[in-house]
SEVEX-290232 format. One record per residue (C-alpha): chain; residue in one letter; x, y, z. Coordinates in steps of 0.2 Angstrom, whole numbers, plus 5000, padded with zeros to 4 digits. Layout:
 c r   c1   c2   c3
 A A    X    Y    Z
...
//
This chain:
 c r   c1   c2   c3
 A X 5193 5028 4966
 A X 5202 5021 4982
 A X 5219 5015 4982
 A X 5227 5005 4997
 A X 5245 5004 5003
 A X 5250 4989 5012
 A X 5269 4988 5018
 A X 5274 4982 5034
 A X 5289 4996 5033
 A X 5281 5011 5038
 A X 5293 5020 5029
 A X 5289 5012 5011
 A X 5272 5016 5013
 A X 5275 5035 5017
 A X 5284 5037 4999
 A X 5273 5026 4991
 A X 5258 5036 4998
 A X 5270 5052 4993
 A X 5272 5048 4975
 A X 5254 5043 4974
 A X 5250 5062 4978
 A X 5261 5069 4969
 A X 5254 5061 4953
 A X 5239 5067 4956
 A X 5245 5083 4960
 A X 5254 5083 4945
 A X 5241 5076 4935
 A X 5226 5089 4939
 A X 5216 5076 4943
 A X 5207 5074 4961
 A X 5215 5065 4974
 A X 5207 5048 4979
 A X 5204 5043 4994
 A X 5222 5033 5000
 A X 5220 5023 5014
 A X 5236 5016 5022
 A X 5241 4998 5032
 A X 5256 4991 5038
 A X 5250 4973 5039
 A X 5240 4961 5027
 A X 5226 4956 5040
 A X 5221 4974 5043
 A X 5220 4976 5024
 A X 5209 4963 5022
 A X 5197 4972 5034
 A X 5197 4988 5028
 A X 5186 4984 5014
 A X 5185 4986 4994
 A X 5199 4994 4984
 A X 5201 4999 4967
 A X 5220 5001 4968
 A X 5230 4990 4979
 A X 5250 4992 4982
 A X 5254 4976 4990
 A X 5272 4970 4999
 A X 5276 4952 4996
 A X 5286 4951 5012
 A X 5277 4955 5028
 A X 5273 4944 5045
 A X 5259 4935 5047
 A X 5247 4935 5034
 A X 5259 4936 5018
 A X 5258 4948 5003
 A X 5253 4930 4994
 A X 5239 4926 5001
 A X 5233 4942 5003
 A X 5230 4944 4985
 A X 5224 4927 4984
 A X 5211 4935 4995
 A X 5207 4950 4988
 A X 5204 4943 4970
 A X 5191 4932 4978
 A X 5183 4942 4983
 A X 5185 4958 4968
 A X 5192 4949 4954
 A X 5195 4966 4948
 A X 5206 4974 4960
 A X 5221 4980 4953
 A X 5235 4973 4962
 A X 5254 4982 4962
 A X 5266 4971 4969
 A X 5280 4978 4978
 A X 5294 4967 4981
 A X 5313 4966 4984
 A X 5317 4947 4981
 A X 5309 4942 4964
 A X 5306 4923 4969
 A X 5287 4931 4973
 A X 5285 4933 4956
 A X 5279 4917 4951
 A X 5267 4915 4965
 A X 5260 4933 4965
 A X 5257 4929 4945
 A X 5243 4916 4950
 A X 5233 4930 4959
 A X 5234 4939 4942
 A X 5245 4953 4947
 A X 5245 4970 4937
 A X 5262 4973 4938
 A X 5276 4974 4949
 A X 5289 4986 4958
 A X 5305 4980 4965
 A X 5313 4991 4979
 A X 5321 5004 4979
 A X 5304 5010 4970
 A X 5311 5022 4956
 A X 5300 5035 4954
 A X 5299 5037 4935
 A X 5292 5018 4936
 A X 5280 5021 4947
 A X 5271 5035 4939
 A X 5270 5023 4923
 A X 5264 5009 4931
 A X 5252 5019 4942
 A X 5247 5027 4924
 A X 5242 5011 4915
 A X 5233 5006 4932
 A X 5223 5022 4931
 A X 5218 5018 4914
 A X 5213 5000 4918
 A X 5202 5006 4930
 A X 5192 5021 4920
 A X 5192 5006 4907
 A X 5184 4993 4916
 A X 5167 4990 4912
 A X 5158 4986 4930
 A X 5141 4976 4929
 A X 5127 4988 4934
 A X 5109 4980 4938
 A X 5094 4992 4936
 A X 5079 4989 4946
 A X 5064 4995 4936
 A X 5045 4993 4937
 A X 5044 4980 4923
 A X 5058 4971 4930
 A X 5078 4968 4932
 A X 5089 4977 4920
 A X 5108 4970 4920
 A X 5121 4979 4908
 A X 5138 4986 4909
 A X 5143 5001 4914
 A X 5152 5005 4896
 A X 5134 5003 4889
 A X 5129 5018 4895
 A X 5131 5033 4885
 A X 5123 5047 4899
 A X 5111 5046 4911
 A X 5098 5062 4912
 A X 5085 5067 4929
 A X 5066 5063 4925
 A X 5060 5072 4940
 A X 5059 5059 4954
 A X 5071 5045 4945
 A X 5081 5043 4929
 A X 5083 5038 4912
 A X 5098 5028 4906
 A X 5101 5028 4887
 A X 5112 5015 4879
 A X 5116 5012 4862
 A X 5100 5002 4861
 A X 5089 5007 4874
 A X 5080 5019 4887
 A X 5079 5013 4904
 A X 5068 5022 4918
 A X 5072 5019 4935
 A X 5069 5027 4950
 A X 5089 5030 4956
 A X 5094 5047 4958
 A X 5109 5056 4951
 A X 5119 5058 4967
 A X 5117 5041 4968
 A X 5121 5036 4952
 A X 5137 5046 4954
 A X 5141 5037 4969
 A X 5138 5019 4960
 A X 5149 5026 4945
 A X 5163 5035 4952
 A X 5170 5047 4942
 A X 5184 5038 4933
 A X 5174 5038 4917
 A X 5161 5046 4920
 A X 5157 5066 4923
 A X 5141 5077 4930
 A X 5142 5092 4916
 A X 5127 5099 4925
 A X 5114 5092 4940
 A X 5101 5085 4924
 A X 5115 5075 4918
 A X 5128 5061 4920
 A X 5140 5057 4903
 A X 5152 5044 4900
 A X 5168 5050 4894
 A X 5171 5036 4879
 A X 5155 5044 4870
 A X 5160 5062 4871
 A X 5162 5066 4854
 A X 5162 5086 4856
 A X 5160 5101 4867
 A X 5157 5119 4867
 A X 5158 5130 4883
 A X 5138 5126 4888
 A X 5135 5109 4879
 A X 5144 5091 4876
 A X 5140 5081 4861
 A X 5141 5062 4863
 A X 5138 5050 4850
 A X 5141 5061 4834
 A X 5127 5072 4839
 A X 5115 5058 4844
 A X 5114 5068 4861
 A X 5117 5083 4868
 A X 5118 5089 4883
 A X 5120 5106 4894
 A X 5137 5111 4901
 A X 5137 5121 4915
 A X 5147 5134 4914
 A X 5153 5135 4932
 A X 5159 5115 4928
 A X 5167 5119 4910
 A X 5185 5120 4917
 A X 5182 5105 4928
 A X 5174 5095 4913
 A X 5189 5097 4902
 A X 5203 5095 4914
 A X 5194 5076 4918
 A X 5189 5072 4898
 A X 5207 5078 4894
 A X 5215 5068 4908
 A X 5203 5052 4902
 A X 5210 5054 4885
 A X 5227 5055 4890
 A X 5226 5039 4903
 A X 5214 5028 4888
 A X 5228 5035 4871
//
């Protein structure tokens, strides 16, 4: 996950990056990378976010346009608007804004809204496109139910099917992120929504139709990140 803070009051974005720290902190969960910018322009260039807090008010390239931008070019990007004057309502609505903070930021908002953003994201079902050697393969990331090493690629198992494919776990981590998903051991990838069970050396998914080992050096890791997705998905 990646999460941007664009406020041209370098003082707003220090809290706002404060409060997003302690959230995780307090959450258990890993901190994201946070990358921080005091003026739309610079935002634009710093490439793809998951998680964007956004100022309405800032010189040159306006909060506005900036999320105009940066839904063309994600369309799902979750934008937080953070205003003081509540006439940028209207037009930040066109962008399809998450939701919105008015200054002061209170605190106990912020959490919440920052909450229901975290659970957008680890629900949001990415398009992934598999290349294997009979062809193209395009699905959802919510299709998949766990993923499991073959030696020199892997197998991705959905409801209805078994795709081979050359891509290998680290990289299918990297192309996941770990909002939904979870490595219980270097064999295997599983997706959070199908975990139906665990034990301190094995996950069930799918009511027992897979089974999968738990590492036990990753147990305590496992079910602080499956409690924290049921807690962010209730």
């Amino acid at each position: 996950m990646k999460i941007a803070i664009c406020d041209d009051d370098i003082r707003m974005v220090r809290q706002i990056e404060e409060l997003v720290r302690s959230f995780f902190a307090g959450s258990g969960q890993d901190m994201p990378e946070v990358c921080t910018f005091t003026e739309g322009a610079a935002l634009l260039a710093g490439g793809d976010f998951d998680i964007v807090f956004l100022d309405m008010e800032m010189p040159g390239i306006g909060g506005v346009e900036v999320g105009r931008q940066l839904k063309s070019r994600n369309r799902h990007v979750i934008i937080i608007v953070i205003t003081s004057y509540m006439d940028y309502l209207d037009d930040a609505l066109r962008f399809n804004t998450f939701r919105y903070l008015s200054k002061p930021i209170v605190p106990a908002r912020f959490d919440r809204n920052l909450k229901e953003a975290i659970r957008q994201y680890m629900s949001k079902s990415r398009p992934v496109v598999i290349e294997t050697p009979s062809g193209t393969v395009s699905l959802r990331s919510g299709d998949i139910i766990m993923i499991e090493s073959d030696g020199h690629g892997s197998t991705v198992h959905t409801a209805n099917d078994d795709i081979r494919c050359a891509v290998t776990m680290s990289d299918w981590m990297e192309r996941l992120g770990s909002g939904s998903f979870f490595s219980p051991h270097r064999s295997f990838i599983v997706n959070m929504g199908y975990v139906t069970g665990f034990t301190h050396d094995e996950i069930e998914l799918c009511g027992g139709r897979h089974r999968v080992f738990l590492s036990r050096r990753r147990y305590n890791d496992f079910k602080k990140n499956y409690l924290l997705y049921l807690e962010v998905n209730d």
